[in-house]
Steps between C-alpha positions, in 0.01 A plus 500: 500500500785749600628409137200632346424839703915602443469628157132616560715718830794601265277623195292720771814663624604554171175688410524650821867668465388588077203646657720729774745602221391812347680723210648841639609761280805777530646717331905556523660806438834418333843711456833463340312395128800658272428308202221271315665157612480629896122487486522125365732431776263598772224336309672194485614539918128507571358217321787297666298574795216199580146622390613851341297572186635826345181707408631826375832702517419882437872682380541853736746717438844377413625286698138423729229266427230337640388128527162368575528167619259261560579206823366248675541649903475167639857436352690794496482847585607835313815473728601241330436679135678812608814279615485281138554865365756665718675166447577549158639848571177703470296715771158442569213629711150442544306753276299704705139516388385834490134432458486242810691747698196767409253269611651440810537867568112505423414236720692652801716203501 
């Protein structure tokens, strides 16, 4: 009997943890972009990271741009994109968002 409710127990945890696991979204402000390969480097840094989908990179002024990236926050963190990025010799931040940072202000919070 034990045999039989195992995999019933396992596939339930499984739906469980897929269930808990939700898509977050940030966007990275990134420095240090001197020249068209440096933004396929980053690129390239990020999707090395587990569950990073790349969902738009938006060129600033010369040597800034700005990622959006889409993650799964169950397995890693933007901490973990921002050090993918410093580590191959570029500067990043978490953009700030100017619109939630109104609506905050609105709110009172």
């Amino acid at each position: 009997m034990i045999h039989r409710l195992l995999p019933a127990a396992a596939a339930l945890l499984l739906s469980v943890a897929a269930v808990q696991a939700e898509t977050a979204t940030t966007r990275l402000d990134v420095t240090g972009l001197t020249c068209p390969s440096c933004s396929y480097i980053v690129a390239t840094a990020l999707k090395k990271v587990e569950t990073v989908e790349i969902v738009d990179f938006i060129e600033g002024d010369f040597e800034d741009g700005t990622y959006l990236v889409n993650y799964d926050d169950a397995v890693t963190d933007p901490e973990a994109l921002i050090a993918a990025v410093t580590g191959v010799g570029y500067g990043a931040t978490l953009a700030v968002d100017p619109e939630a940072d109104e609506d905050k202000a609105e709110k009172g919070s």
